[in-house]
C-alpha positions in Angstrom: -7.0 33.1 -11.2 -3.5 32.5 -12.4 -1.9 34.7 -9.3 -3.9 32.5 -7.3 -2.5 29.1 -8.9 1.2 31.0 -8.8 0.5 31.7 -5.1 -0.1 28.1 -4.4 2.3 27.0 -5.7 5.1 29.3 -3.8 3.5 28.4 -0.7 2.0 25.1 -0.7 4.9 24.1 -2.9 5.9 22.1 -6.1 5.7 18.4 -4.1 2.4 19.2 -2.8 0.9 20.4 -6.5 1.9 17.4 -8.1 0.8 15.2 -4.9 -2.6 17.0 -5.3 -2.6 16.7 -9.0 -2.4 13.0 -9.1 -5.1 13.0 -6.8 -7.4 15.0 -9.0 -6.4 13.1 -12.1 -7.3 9.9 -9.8 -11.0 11.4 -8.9 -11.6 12.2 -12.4 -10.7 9.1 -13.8 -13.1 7.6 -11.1 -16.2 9.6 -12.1 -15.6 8.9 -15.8 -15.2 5.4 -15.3 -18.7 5.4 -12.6 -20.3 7.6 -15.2 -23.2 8.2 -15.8 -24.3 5.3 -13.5 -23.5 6.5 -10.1 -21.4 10.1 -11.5 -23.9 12.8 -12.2 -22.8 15.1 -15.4 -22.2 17.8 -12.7 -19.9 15.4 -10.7 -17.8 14.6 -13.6 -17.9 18.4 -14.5 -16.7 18.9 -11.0 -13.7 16.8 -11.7 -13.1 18.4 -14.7 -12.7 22.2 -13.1 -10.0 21.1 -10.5 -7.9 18.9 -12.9 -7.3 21.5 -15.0 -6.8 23.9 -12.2 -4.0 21.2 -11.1 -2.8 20.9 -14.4 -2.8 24.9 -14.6 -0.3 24.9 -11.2 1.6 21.6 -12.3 2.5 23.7 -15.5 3.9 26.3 -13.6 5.8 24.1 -11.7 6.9 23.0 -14.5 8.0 26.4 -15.6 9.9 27.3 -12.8 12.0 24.2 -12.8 13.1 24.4 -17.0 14.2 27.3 -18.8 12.1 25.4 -21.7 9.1 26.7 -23.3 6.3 24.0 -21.5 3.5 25.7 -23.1 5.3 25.4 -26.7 6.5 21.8 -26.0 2.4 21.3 -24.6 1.3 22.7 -28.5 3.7 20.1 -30.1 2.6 17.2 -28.3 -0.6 18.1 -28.8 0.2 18.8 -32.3 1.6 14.9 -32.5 -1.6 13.4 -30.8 -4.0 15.0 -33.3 -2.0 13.6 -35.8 -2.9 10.1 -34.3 -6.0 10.8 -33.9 -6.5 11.6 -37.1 -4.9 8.6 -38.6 -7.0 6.7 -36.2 -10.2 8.1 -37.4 -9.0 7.7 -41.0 -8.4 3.9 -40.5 -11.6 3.7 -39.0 -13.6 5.4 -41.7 -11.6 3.5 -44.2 -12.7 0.0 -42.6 -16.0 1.0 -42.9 -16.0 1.8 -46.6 -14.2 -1.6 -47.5 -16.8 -3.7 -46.0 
């Protein structure tokens, strides 16, 4: 899978991944916002798959353009958003006690 996401983006190129990413990220949003109204679980599932397969390639292109670690610099964001989250869910648990 990941020589076929490398391949793609030699020969389709880095413009045309990130094009095509932001038009993935654009369908998903869609079906998440239409679901589960008019987007069936399988739809939104659907969406899901070639995001992160566009994500996979963007990534890469990513790679190839930085001598950075994206991968590491991915864990410490992600790191940093948990850490939000957690507050978040802390405040909201907290609010809940004190009424």
């Amino acid at each position: 899978m990941m020589r076929t996401y490398q391949r793609a983006v030699r020969i389709l190129g880095a413009k045309d991944r990130i094009k095509k990413a932001i038009e993935e990220l654009t369908e998903l949003s869609l079906s998440l916002q239409h679901y589960p109204n008019k987007t069936t679980l399988k739809q939104v599932v659907g969406e899901i798959a070639d995001t992160e397969g566009m994500l996979t390639q963007i990534k890469i292109v990513l790679n190839e353009e930085t001598d950075m670690d994206i991968e590491e610099m991915i864990r410490e964001a992600r790191a940093e958003d948990l850490e939000l989250l957690n507050k978040a869910i802390k405040h909201k648990t907290d609010k809940r006690r004190n009424r």
